[in-house]
C-alpha positions, 0 to 999 in steps of 0.5 A, spaced: 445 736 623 450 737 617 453 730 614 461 730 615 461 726 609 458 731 605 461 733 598 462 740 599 466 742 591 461 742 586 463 736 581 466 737 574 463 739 567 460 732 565 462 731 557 457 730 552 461 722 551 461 721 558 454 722 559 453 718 553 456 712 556 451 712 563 446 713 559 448 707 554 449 702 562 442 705 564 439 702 558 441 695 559 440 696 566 434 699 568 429 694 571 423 695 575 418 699 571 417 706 572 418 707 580 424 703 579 427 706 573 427 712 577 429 711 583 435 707 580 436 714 576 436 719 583 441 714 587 445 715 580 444 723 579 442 726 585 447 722 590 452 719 587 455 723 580 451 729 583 449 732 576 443 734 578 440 737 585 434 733 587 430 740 587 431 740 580 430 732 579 424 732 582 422 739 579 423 736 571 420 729 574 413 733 576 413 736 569 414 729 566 409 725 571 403 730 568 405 728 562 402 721 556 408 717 555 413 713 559 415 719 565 422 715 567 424 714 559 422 722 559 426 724 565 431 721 562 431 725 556 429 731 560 436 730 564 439 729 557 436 736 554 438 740 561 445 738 562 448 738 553 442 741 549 438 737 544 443 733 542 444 730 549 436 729 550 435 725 543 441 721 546 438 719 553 431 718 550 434 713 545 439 709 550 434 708 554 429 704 550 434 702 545 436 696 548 429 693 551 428 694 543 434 690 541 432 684 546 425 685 544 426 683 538 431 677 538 426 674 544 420 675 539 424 671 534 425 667 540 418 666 542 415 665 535 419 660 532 420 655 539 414 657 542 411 650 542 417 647 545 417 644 551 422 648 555 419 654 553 412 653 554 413 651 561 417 657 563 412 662 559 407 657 563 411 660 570 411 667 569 403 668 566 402 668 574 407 672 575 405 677 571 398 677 574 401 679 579 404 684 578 398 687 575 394 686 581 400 690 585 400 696 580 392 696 581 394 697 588 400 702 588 396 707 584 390 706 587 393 708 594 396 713 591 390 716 587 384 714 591 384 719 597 376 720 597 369 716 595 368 721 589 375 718 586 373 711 588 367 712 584 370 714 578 375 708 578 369 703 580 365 707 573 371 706 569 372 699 571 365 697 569 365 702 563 371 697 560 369 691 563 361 690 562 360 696 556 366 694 552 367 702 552 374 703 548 380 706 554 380 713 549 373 715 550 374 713 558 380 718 559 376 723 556 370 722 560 374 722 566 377 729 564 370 732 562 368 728 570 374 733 573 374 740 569 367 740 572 369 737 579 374 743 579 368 748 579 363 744 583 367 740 589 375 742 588 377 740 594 375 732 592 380 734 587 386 736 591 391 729 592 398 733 592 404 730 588 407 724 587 413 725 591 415 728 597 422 733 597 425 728 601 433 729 603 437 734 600 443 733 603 448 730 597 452 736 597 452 741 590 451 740 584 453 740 578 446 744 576 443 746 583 438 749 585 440 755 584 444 754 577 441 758 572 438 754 565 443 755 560 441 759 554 439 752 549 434 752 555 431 758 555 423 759 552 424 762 545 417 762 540 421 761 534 425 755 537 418 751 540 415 753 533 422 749 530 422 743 534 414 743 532 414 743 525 421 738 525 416 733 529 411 734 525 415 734 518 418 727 521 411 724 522 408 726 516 414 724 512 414 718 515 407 716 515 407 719 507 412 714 506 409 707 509 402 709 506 406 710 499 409 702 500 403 701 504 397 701 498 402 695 494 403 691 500 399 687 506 404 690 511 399 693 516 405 698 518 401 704 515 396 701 521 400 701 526 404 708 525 395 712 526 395 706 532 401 708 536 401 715 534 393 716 538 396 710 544 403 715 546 398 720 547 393 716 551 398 713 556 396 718 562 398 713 568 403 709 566 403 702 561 399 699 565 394 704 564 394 704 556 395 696 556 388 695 555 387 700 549 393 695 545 390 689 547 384 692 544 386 695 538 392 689 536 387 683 538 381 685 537 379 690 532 387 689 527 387 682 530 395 683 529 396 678 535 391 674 539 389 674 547 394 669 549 399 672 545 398 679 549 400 676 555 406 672 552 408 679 551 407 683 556 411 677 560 417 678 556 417 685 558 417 685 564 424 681 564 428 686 559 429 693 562 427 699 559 418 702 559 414 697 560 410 700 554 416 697 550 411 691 549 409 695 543 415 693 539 413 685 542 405 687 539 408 691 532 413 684 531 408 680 531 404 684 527 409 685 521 410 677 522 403 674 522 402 680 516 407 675 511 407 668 513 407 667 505 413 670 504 420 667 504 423 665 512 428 671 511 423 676 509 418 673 514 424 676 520 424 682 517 417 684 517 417 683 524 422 687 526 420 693 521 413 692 525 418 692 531 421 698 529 414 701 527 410 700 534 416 703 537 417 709 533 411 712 533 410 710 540 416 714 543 416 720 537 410 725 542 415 724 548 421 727 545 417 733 542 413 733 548 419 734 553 423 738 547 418 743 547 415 744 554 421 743 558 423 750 557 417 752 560 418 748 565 425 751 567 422 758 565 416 757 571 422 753 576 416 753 581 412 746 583 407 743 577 401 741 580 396 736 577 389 739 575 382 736 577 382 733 569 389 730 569 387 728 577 380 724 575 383 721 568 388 717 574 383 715 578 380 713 571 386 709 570 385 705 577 378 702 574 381 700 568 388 697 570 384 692 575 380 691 568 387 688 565 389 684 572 382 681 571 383 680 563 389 676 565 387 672 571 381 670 567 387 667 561 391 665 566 387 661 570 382 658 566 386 657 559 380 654 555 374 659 559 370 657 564 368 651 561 375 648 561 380 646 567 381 650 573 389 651 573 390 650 580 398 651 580 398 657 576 393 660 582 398 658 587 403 661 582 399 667 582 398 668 590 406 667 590 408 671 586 403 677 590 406 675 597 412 676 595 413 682 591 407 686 596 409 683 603 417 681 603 418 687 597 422 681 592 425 684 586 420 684 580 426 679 576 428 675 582 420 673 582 420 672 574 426 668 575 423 663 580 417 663 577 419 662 570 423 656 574 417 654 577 414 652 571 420 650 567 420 644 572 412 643 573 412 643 565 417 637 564 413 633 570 406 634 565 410 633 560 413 626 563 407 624 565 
């Protein structure tokens, strides 16, 4: 049955400068992870300003999901890309983790330089459960998701025990887990068939600025000497930039150099999301550079979840404490600054891959206009991923729960915090910063009770 109240005109050309300013907001206000980012995007895009049909929103959301990297910073960037060319798509891409790098940065500061004061510690000691939680809850959304069969149960629980008990670096399970699906293919390629990530679902906003059927413009069009220009561009800007930090890099103590190789190989191994490339940063930043320490990292990922953007912006948290540590000899002043290069550094670096992958892939993907399926390889390397973010739910519950190790006191209110925080977001559906909030709350006043006594 048709909707009265359905648009029947098509909307009008959307400027380059219009289309600046929504993605300017949707930096500053797009909380909720992934699911929520693009959720917040649909009901914008496809519903309300109808820019884009939801057949052509889910089709380049399809591409994106297949993808490493951030696949709602993507999208976004996609969309850019499709509705005002490159240009548009850098401008997207940028606006929607800028922000989140700019609050980033001041938080950090924040952080590090009245860390230990009462008030901060208290609500920093809130919002650890909290985290926890969501952690656990991600680890039961992919899994629900991705877990349809015991052969991926399996390798889930293979994963979990290959990074929990073996210490196996997350690099080398992603690639045994992808070896574990080309061969699947061959042998049982029916275990491999989990369908997509989302369903087509309601079509009836009316036309759209770039419907269904709306040809790609030509700037859209596969062209081999306009991939292989966008190719060497990205590689020209990596290794000129790379050439640089090593150059400054041999006569100073900045690990930058370090962090530009780092986050170059974490962007291309963030298949499942940041919860999934979570493990191999708290790997390399705390344990092989020693950039920062466990507690720290779960510090982080806490500011991260209260500033919108990717969670995987917890990087710049990783690079600013990594460029701070770095220089603790220098003048106060100089000390910030080396904080927000390595910010900038670990941000960099991290989102460079998801701008030449989108820029060089999309139009394919437009030329194809048909349904992007997962692959058993990208499919086992999912299944991986639930293994290993159950690892970091148990990571961060052990810190939490039992600061000083087993050895020490059991912190029976950040537990309570915990089951709290999880009944909330998974049984009453509560917004992920209204539960931070609370918890953040929570903390702040048992700290001045502690504090008191």
């Amino acid at each position: 049955m048709s909707n009265p109240k359905m648009p029947n005109t098509t909307p009008q050309a959307v400027s380059l400068w219009e289309a600046f300013l929504y993605w300017l907001k949707l930096g500053f206000i797009s909380f909720g992870g992934p699911a929520g980012q693009i959720s917040m995007m649909h009901q914008d895009l496809v519903e309300k300003r109808r820019w884009i049909s939801e057949h052509r929103f889910l089709h380049a959301l399809n591409y994106c999901m297949v993808l490493p990297g951030p696949e709602a910073q993507q999208l976004a960037t996609y969309i850019g890309w499709l509705m005002h060319g490159t240009l548009g798509g850098i401008i997207a891409g940028v606006l929607f983790i800028l922000p989140s790098l700019i609050l980033l940065i001041a938080l950090t500061w924040i952080y590090l330089v009245f860390g230990q004061v009462n008030a901060v510690a208290g609500i920093l000691y809130g919002i650890k459960p909290a985290v926890t939680a969501i952690v656990v809850l991600a680890a039961y959304r992919i899994g629900s998701r991705t877990l349809k069969n015991e052969l991926l149960w399996m390798i889930a629980a293979l994963a979990f025990i290959a990074i929990f008990l073996l210490k196996i670096p997350f690099p080398y399970i992603v690639i045994g887990a992808g070896l574990v699906g080309y061969l699947g293919a061959h042998i049982v390629p029916g275990k491999f068939r989990t369908g997509g990530h989302h369903s087509e679902g309601h079509t009836g906003y009316g036309p759209a600025l770039i419907d269904d059927n709306t040809p790609p413009p030509e700037y859209a069009r596969f062209k081999k000497s306009r991939f292989f220009l966008f190719l060497i561009v990205g590689l020209v800007i990596w290794f000129s930039i790379m050439g640089i930090l090593s150059y400054y890099g041999a006569n100073n103590n900045w690990p930058l150099t370090q962090m530009g190789w780092f986050f170059t190989k974490a962007a291309l191994l963030t298949f499942g999301g940041a919860y999934a490339v979570l493990p191999y940063v708290y790997q390399g930043g705390v344990e092989h550079y020693g950039w920062l320490t466990g507690s720290q990292m779960i510090d982080g990922l806490a500011l991260g979840e209260t500033t919108p953007g990717p969670l995987i912006m917890i990087v710049a948290f990783v690079g600013f404490i990594g460029g701070w540590t770095s220089e603790m000899a220098i003048p106060y002043p100089q000390l910030a600054l080396a904080g927000i290069s390595g910010a900038i550094t670990a941000t960099f670096f991290t989102f460079l891959p998801s701008f030449l992958f989108i820029l060089l892939g999309a139009p394919v993907v437009e030329a194809t206009r048909h349904e992007i399926k997962f692959n058993a390889p990208l499919t086992a390397i999912t299944a991986a991923v639930v293994g290993v973010v159950l690892n970091l739910a148990v990571f961060f519950a052990y810190h939490v729960l039992w600061p000083q190790g087993f050895s020490g006191q059991f912190e029976w209110f950040a537990a309570l915090l915990s089951i709290a925080a999880f009944i909330a977001l998974f049984r009453y559906k509560i917004n992920i910063i209204s539960v931070i909030g609370i918890c953040g709350l929570s903390g702040l006043i048992y700290g001045f009770r502690y504090y008191l006594n």
